[in-house]
C-alpha positions as CSV (number, residue, x, y, z in Angstrom):
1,X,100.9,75.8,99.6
2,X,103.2,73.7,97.6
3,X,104.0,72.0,94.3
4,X,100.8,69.3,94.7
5,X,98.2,71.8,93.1
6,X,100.7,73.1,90.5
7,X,99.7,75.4,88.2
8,X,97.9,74.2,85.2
9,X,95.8,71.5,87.8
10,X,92.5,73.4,86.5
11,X,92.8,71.9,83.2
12,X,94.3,68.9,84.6
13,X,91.6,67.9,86.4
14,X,89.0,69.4,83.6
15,X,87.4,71.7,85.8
16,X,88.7,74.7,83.3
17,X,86.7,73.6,80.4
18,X,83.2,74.1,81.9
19,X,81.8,77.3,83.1
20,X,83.1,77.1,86.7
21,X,83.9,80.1,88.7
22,X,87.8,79.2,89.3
23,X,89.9,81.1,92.2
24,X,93.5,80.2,93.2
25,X,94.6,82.4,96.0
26,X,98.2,81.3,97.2
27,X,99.6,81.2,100.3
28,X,103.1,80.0,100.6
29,X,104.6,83.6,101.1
30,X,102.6,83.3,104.9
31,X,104.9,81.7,107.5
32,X,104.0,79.0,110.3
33,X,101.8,77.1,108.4
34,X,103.2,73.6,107.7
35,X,101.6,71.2,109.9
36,X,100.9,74.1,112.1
37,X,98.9,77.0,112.1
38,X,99.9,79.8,113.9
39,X,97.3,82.4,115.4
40,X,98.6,84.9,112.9
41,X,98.5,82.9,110.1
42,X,95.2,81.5,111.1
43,X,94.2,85.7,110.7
44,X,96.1,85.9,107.2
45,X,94.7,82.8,105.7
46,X,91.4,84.2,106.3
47,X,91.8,87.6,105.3
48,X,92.5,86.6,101.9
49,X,89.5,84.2,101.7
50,X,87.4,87.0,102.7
51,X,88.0,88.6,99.6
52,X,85.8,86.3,97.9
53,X,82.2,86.2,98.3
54,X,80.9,82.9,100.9
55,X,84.3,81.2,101.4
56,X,82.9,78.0,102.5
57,X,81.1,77.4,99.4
58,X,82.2,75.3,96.6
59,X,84.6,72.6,95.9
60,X,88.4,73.2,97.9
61,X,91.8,72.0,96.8
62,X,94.1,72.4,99.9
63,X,96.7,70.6,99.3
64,X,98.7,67.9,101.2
65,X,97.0,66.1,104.4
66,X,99.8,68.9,106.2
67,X,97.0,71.3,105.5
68,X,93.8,70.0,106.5
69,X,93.3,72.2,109.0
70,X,92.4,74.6,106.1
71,X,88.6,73.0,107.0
72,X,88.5,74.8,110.2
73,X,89.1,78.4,108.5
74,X,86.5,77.0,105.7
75,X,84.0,76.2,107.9
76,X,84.6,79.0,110.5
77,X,83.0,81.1,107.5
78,X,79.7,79.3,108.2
79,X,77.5,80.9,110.0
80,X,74.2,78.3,110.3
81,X,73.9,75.4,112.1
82,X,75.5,72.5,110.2
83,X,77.0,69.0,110.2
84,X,80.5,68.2,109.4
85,X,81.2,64.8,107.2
86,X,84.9,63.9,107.4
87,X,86.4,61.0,105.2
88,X,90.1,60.3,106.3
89,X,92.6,57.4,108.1
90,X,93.1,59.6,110.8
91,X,90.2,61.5,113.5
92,X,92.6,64.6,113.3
93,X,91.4,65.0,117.2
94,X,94.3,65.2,118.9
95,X,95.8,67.9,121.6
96,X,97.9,69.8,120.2
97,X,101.3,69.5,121.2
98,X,102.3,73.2,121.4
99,X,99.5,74.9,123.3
100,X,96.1,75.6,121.7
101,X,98.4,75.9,118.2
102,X,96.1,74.5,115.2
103,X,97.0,71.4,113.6
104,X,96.4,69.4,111.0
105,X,95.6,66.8,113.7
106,X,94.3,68.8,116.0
107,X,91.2,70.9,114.0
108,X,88.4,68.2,114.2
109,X,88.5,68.9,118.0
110,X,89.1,72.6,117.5
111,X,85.8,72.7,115.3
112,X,83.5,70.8,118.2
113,X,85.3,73.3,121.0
114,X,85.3,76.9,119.0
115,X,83.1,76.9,116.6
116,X,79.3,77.7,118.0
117,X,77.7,76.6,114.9
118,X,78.7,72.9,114.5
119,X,76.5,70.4,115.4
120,X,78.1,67.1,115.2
121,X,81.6,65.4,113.3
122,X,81.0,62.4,111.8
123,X,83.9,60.9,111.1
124,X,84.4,57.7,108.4
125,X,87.7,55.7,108.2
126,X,90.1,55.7,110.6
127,X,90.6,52.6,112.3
128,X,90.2,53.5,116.3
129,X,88.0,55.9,117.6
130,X,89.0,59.2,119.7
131,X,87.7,59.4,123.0
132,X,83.6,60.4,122.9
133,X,82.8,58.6,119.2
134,X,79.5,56.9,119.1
135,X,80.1,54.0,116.2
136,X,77.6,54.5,113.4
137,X,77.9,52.4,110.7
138,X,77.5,53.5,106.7
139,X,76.0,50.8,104.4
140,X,76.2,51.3,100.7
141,X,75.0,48.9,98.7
142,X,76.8,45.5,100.4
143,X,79.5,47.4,101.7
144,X,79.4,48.8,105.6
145,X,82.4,51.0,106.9
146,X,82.6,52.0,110.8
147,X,82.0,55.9,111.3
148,X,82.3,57.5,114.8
149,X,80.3,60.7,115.7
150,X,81.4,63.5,117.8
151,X,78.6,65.8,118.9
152,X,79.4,69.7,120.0
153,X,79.4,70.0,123.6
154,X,76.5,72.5,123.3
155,X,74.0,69.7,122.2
156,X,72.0,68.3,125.5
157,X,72.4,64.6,125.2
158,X,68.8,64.0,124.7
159,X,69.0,65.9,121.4
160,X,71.9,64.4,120.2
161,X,70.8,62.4,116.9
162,X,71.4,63.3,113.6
163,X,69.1,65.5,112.0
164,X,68.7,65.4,108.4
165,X,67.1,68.9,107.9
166,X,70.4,70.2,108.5
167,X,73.0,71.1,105.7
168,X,76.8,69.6,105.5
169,X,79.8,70.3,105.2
170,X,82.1,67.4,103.7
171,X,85.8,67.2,103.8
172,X,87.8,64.6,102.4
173,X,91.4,63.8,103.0
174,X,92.2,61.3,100.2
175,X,94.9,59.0,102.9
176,X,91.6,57.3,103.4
177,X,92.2,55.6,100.0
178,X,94.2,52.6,98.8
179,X,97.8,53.2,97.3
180,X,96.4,51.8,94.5
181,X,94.3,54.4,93.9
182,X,96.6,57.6,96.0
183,X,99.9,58.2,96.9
184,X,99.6,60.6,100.3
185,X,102.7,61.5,102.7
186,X,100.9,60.1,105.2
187,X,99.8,56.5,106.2
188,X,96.7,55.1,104.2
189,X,93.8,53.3,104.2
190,X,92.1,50.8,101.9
191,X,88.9,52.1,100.1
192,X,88.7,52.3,96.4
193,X,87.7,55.2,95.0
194,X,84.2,54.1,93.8
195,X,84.1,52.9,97.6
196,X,84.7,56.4,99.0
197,X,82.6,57.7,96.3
198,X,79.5,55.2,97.6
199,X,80.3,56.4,101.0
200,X,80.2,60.1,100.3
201,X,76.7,59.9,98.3
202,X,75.2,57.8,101.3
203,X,76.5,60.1,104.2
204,X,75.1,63.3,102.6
205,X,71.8,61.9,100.3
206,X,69.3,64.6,100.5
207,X,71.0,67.3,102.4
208,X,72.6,70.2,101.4
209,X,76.1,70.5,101.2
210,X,77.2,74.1,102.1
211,X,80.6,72.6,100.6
212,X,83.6,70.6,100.3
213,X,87.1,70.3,100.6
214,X,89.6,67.5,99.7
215,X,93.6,67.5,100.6
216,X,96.0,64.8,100.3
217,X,98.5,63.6,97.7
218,X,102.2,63.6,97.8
219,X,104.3,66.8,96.7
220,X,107.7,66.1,94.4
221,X,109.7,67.4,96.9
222,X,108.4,64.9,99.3
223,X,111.4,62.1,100.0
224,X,108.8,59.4,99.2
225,X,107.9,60.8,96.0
226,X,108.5,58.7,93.5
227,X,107.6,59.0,89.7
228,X,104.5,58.5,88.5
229,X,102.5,59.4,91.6
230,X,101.5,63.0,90.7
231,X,99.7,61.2,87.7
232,X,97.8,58.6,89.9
233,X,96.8,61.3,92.6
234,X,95.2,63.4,89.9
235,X,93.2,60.7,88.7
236,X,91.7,60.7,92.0
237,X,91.3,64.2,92.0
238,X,89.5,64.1,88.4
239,X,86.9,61.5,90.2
240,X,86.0,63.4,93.2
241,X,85.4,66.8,91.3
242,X,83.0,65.7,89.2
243,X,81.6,63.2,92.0
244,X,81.4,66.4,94.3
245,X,80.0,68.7,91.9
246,X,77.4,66.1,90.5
247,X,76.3,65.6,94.2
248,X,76.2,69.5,95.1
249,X,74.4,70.4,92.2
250,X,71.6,67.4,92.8
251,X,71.1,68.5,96.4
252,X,71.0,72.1,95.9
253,X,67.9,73.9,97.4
């Protein structure tokens, strides 16, 4: 939707020298959708998914954390009961400030009120809880991070535990990483990258993953932009492919 996926990433990122099915569909022609997502281009965004076949499967580049409300049309393609697995600095569980408008900070709670499917958000990173996280803690290896987990308001409360038998989807919004390792337009975290990547593995070990999306970075015409940053944020972004595809690939059915 900008300049931080340019064109040429594919090979950038090494995914173009394998034999992976590789789609770009633009949409920065469609208006009201920085930040915000308007009803209409909710409807347009996914119109042209629809033209490919399962939407929600695979790996997803959607740009800048301004975006990540791209994982509620993702995952509004799914149409079993699933888990959502979120890694960013931020719930993204806010009201919206203009009405029932989506948001990038906004979707997570859009996804536990609309969407009839989802069974529960776990959420890993951000420092504070939203209002209704349970804490659940995720130990890999010696490290522990805090999660909080939001269940749908369709679950009774005496079924609300997490239940392995059922598949994930896993979205990452890479603020949840150090400068060191990203450079984001929003505020950060402080996980490594082989942190996050520990994290991810022990969140979703021996489920399915229905599939994945990761946003974030910094776009050159960004005021904090400064040289060298595109580099760094595709390092990252070299990682968690392969990381994501590896996983995907060793839980598939």
């Amino acid at each position: 939707m900008n300049d931080t996926y340019p064109d040429g990433f594919e090979e950038m990122i090494g995914c173009a020298d394998e034999n992976d099915s590789i789609v770009r569909i633009s949409m920065r022609d469609i208006p009201g959708i920085n930040m915000y997502c308007s009803d209409e281009a909710f409807e347009e965004i996914r119109n042209r998914l629809s033209s490919e076949e399962s939407p929600e499967k695979g790996i997803h580049f959607i740009d800048t954390g301004n975006y990540h409300y791209m994982s509620r049309v993702f995952t509004s393609f799914i149409d079993d009961e699933y888990d959502l697995v979120l890694f960013d600095h931020h719930t993204d569980m806010q009201d919206t400030a203009f009405g029932s408008i989506l948001s990038c900070g906004s979707w997570v709670k859009e996804v536990l009120d609309k969407d009839e499917h989802i069974r529960s958000v776990l959420v890993i990173g951000p420092p504070e809880p939203a209002e209704g996280g349970c804490v659940e803690e995720i130990r890999a290896e010696d490290k522990v991070i805090c999660g909080y987990r939001y269940f749908s308001s369709r679950i009774p409360a005496d079924e609300r535990v997490s239940d392995h038998d059922i598949p994930v989807y896993i979205s990452i919004d890479k603020d949840i990483l150090d400068i060191s390792e990203c450079r984001t337009n929003w505020d950060q975290g402080d996980l490594k990258n082989d942190e996050l990547t520990e994290f991810v593995s022990v969140s979703a070990k021996g489920r399915r993953i229905i599939g994945a999306d990761i946003c974030g970075g910094i776009a050159k015409a960004d005021p904090e932009y400064e040289f060298g940053m595109s580099d760094l944020n595709t390092g990252s972004d070299i990682r968690l492919y392969g990381f994501l595809k590896n996983m995907m690939n060793d839980n598939a059915d």
